[in-house]
C-alpha positions in Angstrom: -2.3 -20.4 2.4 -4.5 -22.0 -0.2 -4.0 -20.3 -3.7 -6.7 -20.0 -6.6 -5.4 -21.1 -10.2 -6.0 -18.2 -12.5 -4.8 -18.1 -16.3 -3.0 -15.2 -17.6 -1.8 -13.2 -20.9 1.2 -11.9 -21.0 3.4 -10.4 -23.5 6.5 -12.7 -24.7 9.1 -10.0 -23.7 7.7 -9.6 -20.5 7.3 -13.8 -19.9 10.6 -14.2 -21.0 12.2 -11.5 -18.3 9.7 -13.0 -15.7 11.8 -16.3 -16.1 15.3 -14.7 -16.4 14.1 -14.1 -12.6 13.1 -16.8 -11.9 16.3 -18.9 -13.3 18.5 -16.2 -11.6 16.6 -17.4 -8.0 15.5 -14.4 -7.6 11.6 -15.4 -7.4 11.0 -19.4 -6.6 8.5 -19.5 -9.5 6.7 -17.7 -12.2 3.7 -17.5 -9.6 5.7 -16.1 -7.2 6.9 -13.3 -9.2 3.2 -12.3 -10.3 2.0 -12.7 -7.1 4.6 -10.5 -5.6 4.1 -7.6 -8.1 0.6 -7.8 -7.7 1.0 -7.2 -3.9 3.0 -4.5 -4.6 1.0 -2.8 -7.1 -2.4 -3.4 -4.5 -0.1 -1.7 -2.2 1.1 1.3 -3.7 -2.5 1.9 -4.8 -3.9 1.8 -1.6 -1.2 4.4 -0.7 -2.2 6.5 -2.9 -5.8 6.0 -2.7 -5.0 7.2 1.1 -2.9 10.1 -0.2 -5.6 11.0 -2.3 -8.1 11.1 0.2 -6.0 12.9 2.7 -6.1 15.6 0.1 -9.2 16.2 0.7 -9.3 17.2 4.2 -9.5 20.9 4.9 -6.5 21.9 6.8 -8.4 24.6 8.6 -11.2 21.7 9.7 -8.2 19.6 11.2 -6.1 21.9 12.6 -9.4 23.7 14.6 -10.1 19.8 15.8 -6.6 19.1 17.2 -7.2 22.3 18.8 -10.0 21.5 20.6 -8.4 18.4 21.8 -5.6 19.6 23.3 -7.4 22.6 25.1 -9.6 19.7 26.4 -6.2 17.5 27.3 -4.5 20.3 28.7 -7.7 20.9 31.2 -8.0 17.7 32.7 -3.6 17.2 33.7 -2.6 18.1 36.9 -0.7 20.8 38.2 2.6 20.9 38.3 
């Protein structure tokens, strides 16, 4: 995968634990360890984002759809 160069600030405490990582092998490099955290972060956000938008469903609204699919469902199976 091709990567784009971007430059950064970052706080000295925070550099300096992103390369106790990095010494420890935990992340290859210090791009790898940003990289990965920002994936992370996009993830739980997106989660969320998803969480919060499932909030807004009416539960009466759903369960009255699901309803009406399985009466249609239960209609067309055979008989046993």
């Amino acid at each position: 995968m091709k990567a784009a160069k971007v430059a950064i600030s970052i706080d000295p405490d925070l550099l300096h634990g992103l390369d106790r990582l990095v010494k420890a092998r935990i992340f290859r490099t210090r791009s790898h360890a940003i990289q990965t955290a920002v994936q992370e972060k996009l993830g739980r956000l997106q989660k969320s984002r998803l969480a919060r938008e499932c909030l807004k469903l009416s539960t009466r609204d759903e369960r009255a759809t699901a309803e009406l699919g399985l009466a249609a469902d239960a209609r067309e199976w055979p008989a046993y």
